[in-house]
VMD Tcl script that builds the backbone (N, CA, C; Angstrom):
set m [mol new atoms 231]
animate dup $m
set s [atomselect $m all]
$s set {name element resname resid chain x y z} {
  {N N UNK 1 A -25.989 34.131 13.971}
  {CA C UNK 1 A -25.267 35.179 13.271}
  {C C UNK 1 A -23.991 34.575 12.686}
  {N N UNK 2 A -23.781 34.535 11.430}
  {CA C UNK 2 A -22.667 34.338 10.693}
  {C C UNK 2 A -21.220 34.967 11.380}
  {N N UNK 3 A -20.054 34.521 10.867}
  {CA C UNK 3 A -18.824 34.964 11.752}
  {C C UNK 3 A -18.549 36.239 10.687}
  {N N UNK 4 A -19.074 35.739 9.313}
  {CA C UNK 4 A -18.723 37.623 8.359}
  {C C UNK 4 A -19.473 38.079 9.283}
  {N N UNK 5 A -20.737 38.637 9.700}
  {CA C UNK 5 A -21.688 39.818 10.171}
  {C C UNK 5 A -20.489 39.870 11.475}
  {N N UNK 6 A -20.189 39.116 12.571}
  {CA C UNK 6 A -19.632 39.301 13.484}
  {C C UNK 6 A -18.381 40.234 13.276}
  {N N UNK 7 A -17.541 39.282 12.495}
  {CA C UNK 7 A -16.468 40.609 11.913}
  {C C UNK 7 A -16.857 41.625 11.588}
  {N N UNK 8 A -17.509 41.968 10.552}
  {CA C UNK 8 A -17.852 43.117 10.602}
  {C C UNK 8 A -18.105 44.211 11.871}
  {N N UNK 9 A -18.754 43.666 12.544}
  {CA C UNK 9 A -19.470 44.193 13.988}
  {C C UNK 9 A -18.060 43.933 14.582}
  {N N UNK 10 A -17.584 43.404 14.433}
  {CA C UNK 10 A -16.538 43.735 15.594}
  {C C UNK 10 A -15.377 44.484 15.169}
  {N N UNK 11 A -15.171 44.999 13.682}
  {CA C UNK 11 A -14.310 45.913 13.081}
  {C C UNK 11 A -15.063 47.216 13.453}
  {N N UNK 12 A -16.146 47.217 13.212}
  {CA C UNK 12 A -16.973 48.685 13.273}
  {C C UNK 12 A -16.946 49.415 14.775}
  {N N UNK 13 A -17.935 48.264 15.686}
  {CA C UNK 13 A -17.329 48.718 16.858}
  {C C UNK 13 A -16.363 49.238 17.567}
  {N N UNK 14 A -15.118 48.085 17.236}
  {CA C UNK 14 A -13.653 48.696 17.560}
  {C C UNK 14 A -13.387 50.154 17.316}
  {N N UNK 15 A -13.817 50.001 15.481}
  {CA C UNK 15 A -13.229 51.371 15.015}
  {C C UNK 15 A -14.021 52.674 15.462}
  {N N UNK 16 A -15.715 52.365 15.867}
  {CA C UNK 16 A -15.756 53.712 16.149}
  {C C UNK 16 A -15.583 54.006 17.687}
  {N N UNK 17 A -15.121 53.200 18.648}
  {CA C UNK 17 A -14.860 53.413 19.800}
  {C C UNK 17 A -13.563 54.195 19.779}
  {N N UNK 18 A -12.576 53.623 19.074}
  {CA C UNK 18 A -11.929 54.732 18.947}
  {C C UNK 18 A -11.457 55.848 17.987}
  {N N UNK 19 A -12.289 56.153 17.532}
  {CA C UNK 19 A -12.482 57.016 16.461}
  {C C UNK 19 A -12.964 58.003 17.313}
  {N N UNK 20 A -13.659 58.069 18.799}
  {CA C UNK 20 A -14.969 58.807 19.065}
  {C C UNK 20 A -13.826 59.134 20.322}
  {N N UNK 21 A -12.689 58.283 20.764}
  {CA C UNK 21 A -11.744 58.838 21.839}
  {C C UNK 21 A -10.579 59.212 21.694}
  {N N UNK 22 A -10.107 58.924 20.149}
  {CA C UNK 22 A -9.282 59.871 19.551}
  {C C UNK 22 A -9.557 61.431 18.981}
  {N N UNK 23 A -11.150 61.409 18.616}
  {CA C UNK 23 A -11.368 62.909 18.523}
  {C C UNK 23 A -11.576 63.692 19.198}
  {N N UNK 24 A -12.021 63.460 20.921}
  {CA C UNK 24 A -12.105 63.944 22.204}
  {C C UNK 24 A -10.381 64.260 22.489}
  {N N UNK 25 A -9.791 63.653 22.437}
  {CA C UNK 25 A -8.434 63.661 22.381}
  {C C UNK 25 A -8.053 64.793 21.609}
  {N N UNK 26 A -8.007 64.321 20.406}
  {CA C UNK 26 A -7.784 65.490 19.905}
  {C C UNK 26 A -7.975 66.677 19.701}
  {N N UNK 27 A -9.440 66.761 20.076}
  {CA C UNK 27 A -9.935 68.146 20.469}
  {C C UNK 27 A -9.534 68.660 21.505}
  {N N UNK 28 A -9.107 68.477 22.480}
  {CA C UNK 28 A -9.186 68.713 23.728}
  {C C UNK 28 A -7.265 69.216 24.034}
  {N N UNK 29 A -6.348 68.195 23.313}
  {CA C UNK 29 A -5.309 68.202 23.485}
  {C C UNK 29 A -4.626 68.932 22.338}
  {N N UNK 30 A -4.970 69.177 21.335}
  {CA C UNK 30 A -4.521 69.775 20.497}
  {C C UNK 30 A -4.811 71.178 19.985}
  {N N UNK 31 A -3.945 71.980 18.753}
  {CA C UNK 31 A -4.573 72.660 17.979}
  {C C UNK 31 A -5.286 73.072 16.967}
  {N N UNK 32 A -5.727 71.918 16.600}
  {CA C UNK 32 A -6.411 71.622 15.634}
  {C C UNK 32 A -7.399 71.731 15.340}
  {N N UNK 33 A -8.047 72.237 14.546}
  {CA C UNK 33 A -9.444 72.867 14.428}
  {C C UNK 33 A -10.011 72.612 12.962}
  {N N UNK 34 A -11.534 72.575 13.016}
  {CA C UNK 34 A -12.747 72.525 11.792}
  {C C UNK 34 A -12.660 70.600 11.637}
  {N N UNK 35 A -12.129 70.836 9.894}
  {CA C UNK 35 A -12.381 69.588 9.478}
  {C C UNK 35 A -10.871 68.688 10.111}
  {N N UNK 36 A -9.752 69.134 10.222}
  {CA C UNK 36 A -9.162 68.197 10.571}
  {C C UNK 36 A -9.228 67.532 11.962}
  {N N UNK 37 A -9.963 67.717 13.160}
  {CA C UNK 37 A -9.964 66.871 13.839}
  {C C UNK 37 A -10.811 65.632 13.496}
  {N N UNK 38 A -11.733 65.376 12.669}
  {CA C UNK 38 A -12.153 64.366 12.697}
  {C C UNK 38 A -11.687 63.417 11.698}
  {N N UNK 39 A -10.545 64.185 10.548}
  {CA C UNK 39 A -9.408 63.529 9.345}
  {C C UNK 39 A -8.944 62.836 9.913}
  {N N UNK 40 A -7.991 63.728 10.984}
  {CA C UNK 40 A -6.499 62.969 12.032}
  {C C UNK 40 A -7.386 61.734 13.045}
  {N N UNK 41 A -8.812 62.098 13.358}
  {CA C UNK 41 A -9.245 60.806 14.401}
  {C C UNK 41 A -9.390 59.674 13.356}
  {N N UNK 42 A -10.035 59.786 12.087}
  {CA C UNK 42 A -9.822 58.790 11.214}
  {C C UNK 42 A -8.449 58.138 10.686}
  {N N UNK 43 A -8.014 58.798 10.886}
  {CA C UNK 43 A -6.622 58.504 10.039}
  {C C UNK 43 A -6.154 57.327 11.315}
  {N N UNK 44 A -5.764 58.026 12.369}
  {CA C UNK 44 A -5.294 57.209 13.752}
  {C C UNK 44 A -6.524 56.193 13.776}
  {N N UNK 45 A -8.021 56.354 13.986}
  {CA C UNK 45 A -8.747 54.896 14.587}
  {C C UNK 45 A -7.847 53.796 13.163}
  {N N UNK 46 A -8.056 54.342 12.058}
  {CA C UNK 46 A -7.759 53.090 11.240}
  {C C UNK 46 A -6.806 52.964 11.387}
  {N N UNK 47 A -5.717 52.923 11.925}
  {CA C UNK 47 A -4.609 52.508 12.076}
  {C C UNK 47 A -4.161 51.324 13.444}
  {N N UNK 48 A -4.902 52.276 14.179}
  {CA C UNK 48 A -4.984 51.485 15.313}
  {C C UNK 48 A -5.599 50.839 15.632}
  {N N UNK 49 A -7.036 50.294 15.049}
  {CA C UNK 49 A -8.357 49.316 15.085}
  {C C UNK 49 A -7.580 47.628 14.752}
  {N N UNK 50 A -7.848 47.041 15.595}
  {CA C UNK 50 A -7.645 45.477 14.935}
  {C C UNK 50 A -8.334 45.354 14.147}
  {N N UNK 51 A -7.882 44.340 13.141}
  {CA C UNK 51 A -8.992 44.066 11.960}
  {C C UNK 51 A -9.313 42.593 12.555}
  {N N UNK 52 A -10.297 41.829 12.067}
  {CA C UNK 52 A -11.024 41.012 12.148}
  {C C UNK 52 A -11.738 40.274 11.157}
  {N N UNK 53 A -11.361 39.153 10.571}
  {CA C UNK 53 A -12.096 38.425 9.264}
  {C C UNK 53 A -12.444 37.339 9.797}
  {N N UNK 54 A -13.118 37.088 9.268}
  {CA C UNK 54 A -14.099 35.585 8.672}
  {C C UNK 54 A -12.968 34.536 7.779}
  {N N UNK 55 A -12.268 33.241 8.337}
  {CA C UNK 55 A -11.657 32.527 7.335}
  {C C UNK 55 A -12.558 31.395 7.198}
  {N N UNK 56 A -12.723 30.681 6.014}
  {CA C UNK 56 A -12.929 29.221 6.071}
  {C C UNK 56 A -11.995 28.274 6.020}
  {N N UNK 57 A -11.862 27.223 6.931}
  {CA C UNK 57 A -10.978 25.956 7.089}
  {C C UNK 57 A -11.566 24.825 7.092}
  {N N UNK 58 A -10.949 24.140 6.956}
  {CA C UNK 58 A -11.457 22.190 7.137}
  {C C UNK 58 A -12.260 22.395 7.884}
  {N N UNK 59 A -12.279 22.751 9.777}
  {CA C UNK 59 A -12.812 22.650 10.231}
  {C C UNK 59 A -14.183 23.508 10.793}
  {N N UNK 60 A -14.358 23.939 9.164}
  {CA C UNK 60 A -15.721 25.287 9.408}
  {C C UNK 60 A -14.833 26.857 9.810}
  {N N UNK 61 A -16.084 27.998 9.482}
  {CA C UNK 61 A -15.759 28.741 9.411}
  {C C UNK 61 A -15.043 29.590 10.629}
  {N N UNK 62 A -13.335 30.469 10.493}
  {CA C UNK 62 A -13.129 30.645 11.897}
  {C C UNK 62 A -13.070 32.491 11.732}
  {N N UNK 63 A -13.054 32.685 12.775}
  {CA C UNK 63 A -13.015 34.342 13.388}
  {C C UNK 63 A -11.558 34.734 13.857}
  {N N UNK 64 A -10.673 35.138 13.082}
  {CA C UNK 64 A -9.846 35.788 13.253}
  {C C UNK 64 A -9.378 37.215 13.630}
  {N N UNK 65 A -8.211 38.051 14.642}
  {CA C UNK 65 A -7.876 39.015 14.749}
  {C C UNK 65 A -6.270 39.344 14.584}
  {N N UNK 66 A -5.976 40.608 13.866}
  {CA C UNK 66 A -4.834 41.390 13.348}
  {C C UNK 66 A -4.421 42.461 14.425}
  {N N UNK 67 A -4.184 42.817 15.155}
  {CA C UNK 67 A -3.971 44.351 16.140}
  {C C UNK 67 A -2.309 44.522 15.442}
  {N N UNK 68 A -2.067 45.921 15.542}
  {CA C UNK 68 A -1.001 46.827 15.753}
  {C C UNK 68 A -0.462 46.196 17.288}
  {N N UNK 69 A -0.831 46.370 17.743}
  {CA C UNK 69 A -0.184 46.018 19.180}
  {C C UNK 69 A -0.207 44.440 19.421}
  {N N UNK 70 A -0.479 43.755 19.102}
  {CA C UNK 70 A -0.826 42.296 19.112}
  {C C UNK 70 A 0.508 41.622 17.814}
  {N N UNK 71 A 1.754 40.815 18.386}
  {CA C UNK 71 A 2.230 39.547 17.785}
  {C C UNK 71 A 1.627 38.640 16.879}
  {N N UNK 72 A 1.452 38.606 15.472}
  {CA C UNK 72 A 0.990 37.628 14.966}
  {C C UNK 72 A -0.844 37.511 15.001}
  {N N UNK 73 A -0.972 36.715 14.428}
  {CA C UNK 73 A -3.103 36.276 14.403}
  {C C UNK 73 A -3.331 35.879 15.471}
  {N N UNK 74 A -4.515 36.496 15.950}
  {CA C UNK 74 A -5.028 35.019 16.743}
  {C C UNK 74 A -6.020 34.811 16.480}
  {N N UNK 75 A -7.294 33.641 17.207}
  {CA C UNK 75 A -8.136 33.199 16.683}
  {C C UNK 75 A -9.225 33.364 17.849}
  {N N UNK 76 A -10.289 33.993 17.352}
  {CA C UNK 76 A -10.936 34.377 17.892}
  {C C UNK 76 A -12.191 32.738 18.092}
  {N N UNK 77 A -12.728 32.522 18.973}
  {CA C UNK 77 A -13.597 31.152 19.419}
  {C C UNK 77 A -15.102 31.930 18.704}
}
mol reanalyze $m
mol bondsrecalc $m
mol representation Tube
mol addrep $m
């Protein structure tokens, strides 16, 4: 498996894990009702999802991660 397909898969995952416990959340804790609980869970997973790319370098292709909560890149093996 290529490190793009991986990124990908590992942006998607992230994002709908919490996409799916921010709208429990929000349902549950809030007042919010119809279409906006699942706006506001989108709005928050993408915000809060690390992103994850595919770079190429000298030394072949690498797997990188971005978080909100995370200092700087790191590099994913």
């Amino acid at each position: 498996m290529s490190k793009k397909v991986k990124a990908f898969l590992y942006n998607l995952i992230c994002f709908a894990i919490l996409f799916l416990g921010f709208r429990w959340v929000i349902m549950h804790y809030t007042s919010l009702t119809g279409f906006f609980i699942p706006i506001t869970a989108f709005v928050v997973g993408t915000l809060t999802a690390p992103k994850f790319q595919a770079v190429p370098t000298a030394d072949g292709e690498k797997l990188y991660m971005k978080w909100l909560f995370l200092k700087g890149v790191k590099e994913i093996s």
